[in-house]
Backbone as a ProteinNet text record, in pm:
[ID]
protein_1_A
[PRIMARY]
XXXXXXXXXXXXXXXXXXXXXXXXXXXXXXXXXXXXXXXXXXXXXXXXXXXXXXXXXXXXXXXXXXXXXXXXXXXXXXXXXXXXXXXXXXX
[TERTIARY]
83.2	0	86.9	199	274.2	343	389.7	428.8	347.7	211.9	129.7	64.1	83.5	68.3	203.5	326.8	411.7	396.6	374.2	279.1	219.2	65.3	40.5	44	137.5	212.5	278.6	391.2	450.5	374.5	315.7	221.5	36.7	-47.1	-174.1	-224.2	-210.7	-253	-260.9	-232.8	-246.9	-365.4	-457.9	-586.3	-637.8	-618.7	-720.3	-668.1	-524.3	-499.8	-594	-655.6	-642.4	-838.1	-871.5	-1026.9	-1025.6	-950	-928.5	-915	-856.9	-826.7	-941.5	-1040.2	-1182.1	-1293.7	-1278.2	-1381.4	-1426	-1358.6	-1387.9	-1451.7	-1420	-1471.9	-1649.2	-1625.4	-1794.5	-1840.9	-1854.4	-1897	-1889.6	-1841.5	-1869.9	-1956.1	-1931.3	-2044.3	-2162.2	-2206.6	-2323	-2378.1	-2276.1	-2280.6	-2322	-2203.7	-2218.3	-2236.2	-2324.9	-2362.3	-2328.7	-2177.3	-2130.3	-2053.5	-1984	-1959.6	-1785.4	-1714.4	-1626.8	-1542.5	-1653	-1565.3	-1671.9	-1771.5	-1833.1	-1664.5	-1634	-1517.6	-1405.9	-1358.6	-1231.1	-1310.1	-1390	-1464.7	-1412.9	-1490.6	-1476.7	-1287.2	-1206.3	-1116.3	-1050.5	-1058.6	-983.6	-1028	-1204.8	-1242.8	-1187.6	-1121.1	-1097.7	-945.6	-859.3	-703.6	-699.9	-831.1	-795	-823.7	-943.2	-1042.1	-932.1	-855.9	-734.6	-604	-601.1	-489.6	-498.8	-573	-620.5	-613.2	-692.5	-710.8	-580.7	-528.6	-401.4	-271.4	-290.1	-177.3	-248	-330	-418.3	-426	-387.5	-408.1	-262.5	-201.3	-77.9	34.3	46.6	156.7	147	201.9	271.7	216.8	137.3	121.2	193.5	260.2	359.3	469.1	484.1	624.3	574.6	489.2	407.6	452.2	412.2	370.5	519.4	609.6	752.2	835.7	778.2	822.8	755.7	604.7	547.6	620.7	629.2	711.6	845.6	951.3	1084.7	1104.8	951.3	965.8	1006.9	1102.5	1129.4	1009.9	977.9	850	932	898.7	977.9	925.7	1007.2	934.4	840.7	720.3	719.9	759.3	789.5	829.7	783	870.7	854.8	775.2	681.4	601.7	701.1	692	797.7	726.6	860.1	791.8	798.3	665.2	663.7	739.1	715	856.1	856.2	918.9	903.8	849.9	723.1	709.9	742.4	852	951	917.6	978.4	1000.6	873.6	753	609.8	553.7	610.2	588.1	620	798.8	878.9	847.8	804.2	740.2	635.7
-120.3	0	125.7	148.3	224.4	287.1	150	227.5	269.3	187.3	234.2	417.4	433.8	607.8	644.3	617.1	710.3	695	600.8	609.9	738.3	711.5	799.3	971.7	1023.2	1132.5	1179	1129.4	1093.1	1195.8	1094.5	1096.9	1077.9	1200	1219.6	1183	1229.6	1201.9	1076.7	964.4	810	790	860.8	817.6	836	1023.8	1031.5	993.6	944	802.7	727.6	675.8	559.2	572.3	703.5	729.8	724.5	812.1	882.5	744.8	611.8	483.2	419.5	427.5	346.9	411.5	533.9	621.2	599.7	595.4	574	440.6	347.5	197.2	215.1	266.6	268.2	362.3	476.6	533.2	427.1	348.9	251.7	118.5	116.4	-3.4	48.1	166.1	237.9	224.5	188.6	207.4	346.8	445.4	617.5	654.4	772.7	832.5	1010.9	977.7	1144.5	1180	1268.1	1331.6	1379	1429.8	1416.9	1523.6	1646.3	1744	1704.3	1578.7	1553.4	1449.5	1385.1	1302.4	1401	1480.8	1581.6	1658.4	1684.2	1775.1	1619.8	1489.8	1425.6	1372.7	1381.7	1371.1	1472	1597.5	1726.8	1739.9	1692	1676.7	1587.7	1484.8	1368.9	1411.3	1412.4	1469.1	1610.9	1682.1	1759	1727.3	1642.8	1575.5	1499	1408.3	1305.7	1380.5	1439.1	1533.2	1636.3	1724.1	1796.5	1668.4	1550.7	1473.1	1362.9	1353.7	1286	1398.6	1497.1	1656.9	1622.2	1626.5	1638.1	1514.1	1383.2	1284.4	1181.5	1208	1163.8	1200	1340.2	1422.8	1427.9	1408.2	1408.1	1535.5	1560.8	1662.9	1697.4	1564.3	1602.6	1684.4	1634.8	1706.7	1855.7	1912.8	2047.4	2136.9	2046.2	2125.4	2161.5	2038.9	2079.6	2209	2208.3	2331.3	2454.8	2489	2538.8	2610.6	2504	2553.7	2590	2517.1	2574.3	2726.4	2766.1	2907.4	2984.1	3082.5	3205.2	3280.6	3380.4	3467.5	3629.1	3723.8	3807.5	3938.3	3954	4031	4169.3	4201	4326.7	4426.7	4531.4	4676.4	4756.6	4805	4889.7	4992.3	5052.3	5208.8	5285.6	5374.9	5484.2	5568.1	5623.6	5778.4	5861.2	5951.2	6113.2	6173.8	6259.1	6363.5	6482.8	6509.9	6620.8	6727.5	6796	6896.5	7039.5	7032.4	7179.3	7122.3	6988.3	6996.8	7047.9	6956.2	6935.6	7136	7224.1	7358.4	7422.7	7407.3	7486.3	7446.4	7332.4	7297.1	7389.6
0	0	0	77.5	57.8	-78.2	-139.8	-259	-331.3	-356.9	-420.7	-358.6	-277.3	-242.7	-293.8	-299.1	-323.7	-492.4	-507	-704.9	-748	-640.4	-689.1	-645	-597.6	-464.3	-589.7	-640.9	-752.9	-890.5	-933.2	-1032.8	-993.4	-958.2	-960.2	-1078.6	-1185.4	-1305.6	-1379.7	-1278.5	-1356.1	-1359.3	-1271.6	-1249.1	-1327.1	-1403.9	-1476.4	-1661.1	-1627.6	-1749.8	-1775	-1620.1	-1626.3	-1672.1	-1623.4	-1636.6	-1812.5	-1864.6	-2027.9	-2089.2	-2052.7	-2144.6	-2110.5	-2027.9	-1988.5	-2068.3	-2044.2	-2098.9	-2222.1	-2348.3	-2477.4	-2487.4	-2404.7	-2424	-2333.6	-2260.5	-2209	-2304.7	-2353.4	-2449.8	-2585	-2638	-2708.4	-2679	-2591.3	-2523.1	-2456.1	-2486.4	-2459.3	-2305.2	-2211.7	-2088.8	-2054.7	-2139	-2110.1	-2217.1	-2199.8	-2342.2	-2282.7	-2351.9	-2349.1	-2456.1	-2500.3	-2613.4	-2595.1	-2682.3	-2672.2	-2518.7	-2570.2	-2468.5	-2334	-2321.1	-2179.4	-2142.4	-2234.7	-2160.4	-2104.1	-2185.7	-2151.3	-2064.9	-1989.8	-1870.1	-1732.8	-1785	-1670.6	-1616.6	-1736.4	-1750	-1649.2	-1682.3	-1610.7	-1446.3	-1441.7	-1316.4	-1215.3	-1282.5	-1198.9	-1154.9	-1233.3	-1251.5	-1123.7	-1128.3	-980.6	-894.8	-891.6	-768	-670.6	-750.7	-719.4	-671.1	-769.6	-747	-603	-583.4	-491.8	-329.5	-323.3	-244.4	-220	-297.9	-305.1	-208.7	-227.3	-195.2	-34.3	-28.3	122.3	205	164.4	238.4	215.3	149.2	126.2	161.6	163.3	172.1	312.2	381.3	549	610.2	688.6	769.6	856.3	944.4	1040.2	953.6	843	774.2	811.3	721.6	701.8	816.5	965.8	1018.5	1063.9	1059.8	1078.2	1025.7	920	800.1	886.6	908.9	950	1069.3	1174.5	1292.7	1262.9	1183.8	1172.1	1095.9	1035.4	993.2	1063.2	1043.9	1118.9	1111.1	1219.1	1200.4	1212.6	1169.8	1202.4	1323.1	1381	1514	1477	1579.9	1500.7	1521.3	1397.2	1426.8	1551.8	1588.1	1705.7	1678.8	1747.8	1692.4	1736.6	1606.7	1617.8	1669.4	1765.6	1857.6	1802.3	1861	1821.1	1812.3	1762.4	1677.3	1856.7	1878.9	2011.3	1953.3	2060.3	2045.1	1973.9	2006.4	1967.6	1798.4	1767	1589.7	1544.1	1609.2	1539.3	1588.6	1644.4	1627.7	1520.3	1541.5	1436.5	1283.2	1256.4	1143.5	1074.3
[MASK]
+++++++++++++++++++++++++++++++++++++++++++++++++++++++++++++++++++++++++++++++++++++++++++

């Protein structure tokens, strides 16, 4: 099972290979009745669906959050003080 996630971690897009080489055969065997740009819609849908869910359930969170925490943050700026009196007159 493992390698098979780093498969598809790797490469998202086997799936929707693997949808795009099925597809034409059920549209011939009148299982599905869709058209060319209904296949390239379910095609592109699947390739993010997988893709998107594959990034989110595959990819290591502990890593993330490691990255996350080893970020430097940078402190914040100090408020700068008022200018003294005397300048904010003679101005």
């Amino acid at each position: 099972m493992r390698n098979f996630k780093l498969l598809l971690q790797r490469e998202p897009a086997a799936i929707g290979s693997l949808v795009a080489s099925v597809m034409p055969v059920l549209v011939l065997l009148g299982i599905v009745r869709v058209d060319e740009a209904g296949i390239a819609a379910v095609i592109v849908a699947v390739n993010t669906i997988v893709g998107l869910y594959i990034r989110l359930m595959v990819s290591p969170s502990s890593a993330l959050a490691a990255t996350i925490a080893a970020t430097p943050v940078a402190a914040p700026a100090a408020p700068a003080s008022p200018a003294p009196a005397h300048e904010i007159i003679s101005a």
